[in-house]
C-alpha positions in Angstrom: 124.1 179.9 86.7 121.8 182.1 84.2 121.6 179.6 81.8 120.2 176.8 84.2 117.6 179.4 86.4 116.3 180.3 82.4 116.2 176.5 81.9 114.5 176.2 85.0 112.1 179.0 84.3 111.3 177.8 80.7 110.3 174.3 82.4 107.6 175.6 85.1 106.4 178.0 82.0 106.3 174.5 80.2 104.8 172.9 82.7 102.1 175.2 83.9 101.1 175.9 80.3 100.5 172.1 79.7 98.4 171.8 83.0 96.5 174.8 82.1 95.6 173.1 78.4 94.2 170.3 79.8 90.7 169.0 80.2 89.3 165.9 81.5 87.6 163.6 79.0 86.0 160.8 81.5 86.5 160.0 85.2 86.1 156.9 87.3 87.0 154.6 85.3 89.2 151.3 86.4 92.7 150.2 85.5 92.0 148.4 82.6 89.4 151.1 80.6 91.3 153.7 81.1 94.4 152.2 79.7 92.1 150.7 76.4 91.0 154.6 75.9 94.4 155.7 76.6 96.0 153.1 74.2 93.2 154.1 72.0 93.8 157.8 71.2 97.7 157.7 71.1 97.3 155.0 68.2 95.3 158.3 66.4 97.6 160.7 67.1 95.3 162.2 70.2 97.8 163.2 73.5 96.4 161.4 76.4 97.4 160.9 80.1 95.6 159.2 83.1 95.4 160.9 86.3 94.6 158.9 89.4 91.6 160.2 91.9 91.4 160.5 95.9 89.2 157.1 95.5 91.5 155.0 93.7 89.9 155.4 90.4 91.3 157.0 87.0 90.8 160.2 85.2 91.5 160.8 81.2 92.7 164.1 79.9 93.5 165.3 76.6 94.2 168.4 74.9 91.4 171.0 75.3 92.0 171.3 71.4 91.5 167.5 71.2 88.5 167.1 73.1 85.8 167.1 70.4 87.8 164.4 68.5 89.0 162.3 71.4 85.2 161.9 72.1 83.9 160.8 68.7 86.7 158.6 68.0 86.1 157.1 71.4 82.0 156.5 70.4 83.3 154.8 67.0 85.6 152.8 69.0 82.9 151.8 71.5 84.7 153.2 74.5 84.0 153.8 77.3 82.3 150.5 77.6 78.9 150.4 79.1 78.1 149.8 82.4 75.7 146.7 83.6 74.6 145.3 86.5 75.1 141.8 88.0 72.4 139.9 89.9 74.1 140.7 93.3 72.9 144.3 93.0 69.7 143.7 91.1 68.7 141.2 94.0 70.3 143.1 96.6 68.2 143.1 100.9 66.4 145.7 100.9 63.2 146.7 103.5 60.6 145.8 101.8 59.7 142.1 100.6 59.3 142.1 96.8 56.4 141.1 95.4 56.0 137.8 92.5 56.2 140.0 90.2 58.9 142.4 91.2 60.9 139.3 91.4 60.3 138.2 87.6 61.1 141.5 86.1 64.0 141.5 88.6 65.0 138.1 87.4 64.6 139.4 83.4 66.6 142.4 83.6 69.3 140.7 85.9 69.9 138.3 83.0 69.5 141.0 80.0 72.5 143.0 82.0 74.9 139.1 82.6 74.2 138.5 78.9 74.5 141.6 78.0 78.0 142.1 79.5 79.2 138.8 78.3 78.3 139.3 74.3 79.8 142.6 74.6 83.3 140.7 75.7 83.9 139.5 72.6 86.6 140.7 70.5 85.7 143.2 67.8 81.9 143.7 69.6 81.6 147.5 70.5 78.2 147.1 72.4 75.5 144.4 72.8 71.9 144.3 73.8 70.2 140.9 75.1 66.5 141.5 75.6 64.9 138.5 77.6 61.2 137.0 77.6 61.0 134.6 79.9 57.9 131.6 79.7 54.8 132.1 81.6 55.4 129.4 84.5 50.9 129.5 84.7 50.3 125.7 84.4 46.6 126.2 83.4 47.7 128.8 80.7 47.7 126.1 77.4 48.8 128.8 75.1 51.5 130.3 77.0 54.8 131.5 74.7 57.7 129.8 75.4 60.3 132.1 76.3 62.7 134.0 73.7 65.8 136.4 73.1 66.8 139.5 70.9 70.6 140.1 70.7 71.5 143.1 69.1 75.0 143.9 68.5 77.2 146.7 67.2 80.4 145.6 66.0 83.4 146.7 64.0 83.4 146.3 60.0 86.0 144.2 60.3 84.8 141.7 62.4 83.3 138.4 60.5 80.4 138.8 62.8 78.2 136.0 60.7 81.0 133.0 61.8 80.1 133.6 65.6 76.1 134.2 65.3 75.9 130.6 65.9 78.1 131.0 68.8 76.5 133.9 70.8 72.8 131.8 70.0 74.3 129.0 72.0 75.4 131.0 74.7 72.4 132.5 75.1 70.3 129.5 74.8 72.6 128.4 77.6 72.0 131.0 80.0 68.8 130.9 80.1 66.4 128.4 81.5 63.9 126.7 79.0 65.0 128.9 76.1 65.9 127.1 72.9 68.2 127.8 70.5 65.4 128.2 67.3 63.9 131.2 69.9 66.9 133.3 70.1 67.8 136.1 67.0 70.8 138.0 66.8 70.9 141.5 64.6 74.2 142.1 64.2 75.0 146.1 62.8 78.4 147.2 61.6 79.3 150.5 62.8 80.2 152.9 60.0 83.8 153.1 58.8 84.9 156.4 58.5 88.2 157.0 56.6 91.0 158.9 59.1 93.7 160.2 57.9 97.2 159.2 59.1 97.8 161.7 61.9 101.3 163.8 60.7 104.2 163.2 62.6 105.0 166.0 65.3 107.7 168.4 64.1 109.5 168.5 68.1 112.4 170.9 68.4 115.1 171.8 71.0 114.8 174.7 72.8 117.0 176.0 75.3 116.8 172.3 76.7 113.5 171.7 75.9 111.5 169.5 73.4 108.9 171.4 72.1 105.8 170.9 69.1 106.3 174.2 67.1 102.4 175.0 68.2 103.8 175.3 72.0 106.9 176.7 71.2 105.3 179.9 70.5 102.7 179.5 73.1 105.7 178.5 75.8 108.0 181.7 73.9 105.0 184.4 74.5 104.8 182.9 78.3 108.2 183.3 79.1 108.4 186.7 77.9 106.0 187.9 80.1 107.8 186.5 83.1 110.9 187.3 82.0 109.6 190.8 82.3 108.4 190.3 85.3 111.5 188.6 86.5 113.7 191.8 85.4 110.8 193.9 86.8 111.1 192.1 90.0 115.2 192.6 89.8 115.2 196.1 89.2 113.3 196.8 92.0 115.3 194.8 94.0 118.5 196.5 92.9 117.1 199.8 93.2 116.6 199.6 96.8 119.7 197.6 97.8 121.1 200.5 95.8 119.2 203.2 97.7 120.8 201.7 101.2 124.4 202.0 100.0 124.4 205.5 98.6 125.0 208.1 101.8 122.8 210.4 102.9 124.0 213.7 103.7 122.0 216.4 105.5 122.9 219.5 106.6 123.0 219.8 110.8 120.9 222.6 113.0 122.5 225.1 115.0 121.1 223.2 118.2 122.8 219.8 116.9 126.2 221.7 116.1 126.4 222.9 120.2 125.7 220.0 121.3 128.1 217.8 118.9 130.5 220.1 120.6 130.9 222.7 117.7 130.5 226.5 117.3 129.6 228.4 114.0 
């Protein structure tokens, strides 16, 4: 019985230490990013764990001690992935009726964000950048310039990112109305290698039941020895007034309790 209440001690200790260790790295994301970050940091040795929100998105957290590295390695990973917006939302009812050339700039920076999103797809690609110029449709402009692209992309060193330059100039050619395939130009940019060391196995040990790193075992040891002293604290005084209400009291009677128990002196 004393072994398992220390074993179940040690584990909300355990527990309670972890939670308080924890901070979170980035929230609302979906499903599938938080599982690429997740996958992402254990495959460097960084401790990582998703934890769902009221609103049916997911949080990251890592180790407070971990938090500086976990973001870096996440920037020269390319994660969390950037954000864009779709032509639904760019073009989305609102009150007032746009103007010609509201709608233009509307219509350019709709397609920058679809391209956009669709070059940074590709495998090995950590972000991409389409910038649109779209022809002047002025029929009595002669010298109006034809419309154009500028992809920028930020890949991985690996990545043979010359083989698919003729690739994303197509698709963007594609996408676009009237733009041909001479008028778009792709920068690609390899992201810096940086050499990381092979993260060293974790030593885990037994104790008392529980697998521990030796960095939390002392952590988890100094914890439990404060409520352990508080536990025996919280005993003794127990004991001492259970033991106070068996021990008899004896008190010595007045002459006016002696007559009336039916006693003389």
């Amino acid at each position: 019985m004393t072994h398992t209440f220390q074993r179940m001690i040690l584990a909300i200790v355990a527990v309670c230490f972890l939670q308080a260790c924890k901070s979170d790295l980035y929230t609302n994301l979906d499903q599938r990013e938080a599982n690429q970050i997740v996958a992402t940091l254990l495959t460097h040795g960084i401790s990582a764990t998703r934890k769902p929100q009221k609103d049916g998105k997911l949080t990251v957290v890592v180790d407070e001690d971990q938090f500086a590295e976990a973001v870096t390695l996440l920037a020269e990973n390319g994660l969390p992935k950037a954000e864009f917006a779709t032509i639904g939302s760019v073009f989305k009812k609102e009150g007032l009726v746009a103007s010609p050339v509201q709608e233009r700039a509307q219509m350019i920076y709709a397609l920058s964000e679809e391209l956009s999103r669709t070059v940074s797809e590709i495998d090995g690609v950590l972000s991409a950048r389409v910038h649109v110029v779209l022809a002047d449709n002025d029929p009595l402009n002669r010298f109006a310039a034809p419309a154009s692209a500028s992809v920028f992309i930020r890949h991985e060193p690996s990545l043979n990112i010359n083989a698919l330059i003729p690739q994303i100039k197509t698709l963007v050619a594609n996408g676009i109305a009237g733009l041909s395939y001479e008028k778009v130009s792709v920068i690609p940019v390899a992201a810096p290698q940086k050499a990381r060391e092979t993260p060293p196995a974790l030593e885990v040990r037994e104790f008392m039941g529980l697998w521990l790193t030796r960095e939390s075992e002392t952590r988890v040891l100094w914890i439990a020895a404060v409520v352990g002293l508080f536990v025996l604290a919280l005993l003794g005084a127990i004991g001492f007034l259970l033991w106070q209400r068996r021990t008899p009291v004896t008190y010595a009677l007045e002459p006016a309790e002696i007559v009336r128990n039916g006693k003389t002196p």
